[in-house]
C-alpha positions in Angstrom: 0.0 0.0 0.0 2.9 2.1 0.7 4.1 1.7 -2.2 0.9 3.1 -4.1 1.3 6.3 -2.2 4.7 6.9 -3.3 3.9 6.2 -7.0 1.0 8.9 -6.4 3.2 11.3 -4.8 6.3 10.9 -7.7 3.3 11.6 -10.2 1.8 14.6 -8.4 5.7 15.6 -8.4 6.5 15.1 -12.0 3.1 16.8 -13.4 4.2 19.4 -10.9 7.5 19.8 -12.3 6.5 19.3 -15.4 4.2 22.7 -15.0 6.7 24.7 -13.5 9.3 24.2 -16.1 6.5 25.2 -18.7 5.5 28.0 -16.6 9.3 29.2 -16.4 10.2 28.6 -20.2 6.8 30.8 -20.6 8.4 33.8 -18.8 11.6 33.3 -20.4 10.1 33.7 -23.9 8.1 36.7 -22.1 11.3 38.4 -20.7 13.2 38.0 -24.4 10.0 39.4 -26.3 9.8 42.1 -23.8 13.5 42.8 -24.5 13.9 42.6 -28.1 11.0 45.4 -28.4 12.5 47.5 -26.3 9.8 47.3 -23.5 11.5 45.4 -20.8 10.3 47.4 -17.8 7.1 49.1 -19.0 5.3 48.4 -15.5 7.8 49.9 -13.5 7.6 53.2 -15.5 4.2 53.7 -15.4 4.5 52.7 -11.0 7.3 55.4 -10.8 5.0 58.1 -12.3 2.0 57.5 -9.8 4.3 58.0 -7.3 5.8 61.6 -8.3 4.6 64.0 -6.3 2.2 66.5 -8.2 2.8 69.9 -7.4 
């Protein structure tokens, strides 16, 4: 029986792995997009404006 629970748990771990490596590739092709258009940090522009001060 034990050994039925551990088969269970090294499948839950490789479709878990198996998502996370997509997930990671995904954000990889993301990032290079993002930098061959020139657009790497687009966010973190538009953050720092909200936060000027507005005299």
């Amino acid at each position: 029986m034990s050994d039925t629970k551990s088969q269970d748990k090294a499948e839950r771990l490789k479709a878990a792995l198996k998502e996370n490596l997509k997930r990671r590739k995904a954000q990889a092709r993301g990032r290079q997009a993002a930098k061959s258009s020139g657009t790497e940090s687009g966010s973190l522009s538009v953050s720092g404006e909200r936060d000027k001060a507005s005299d």
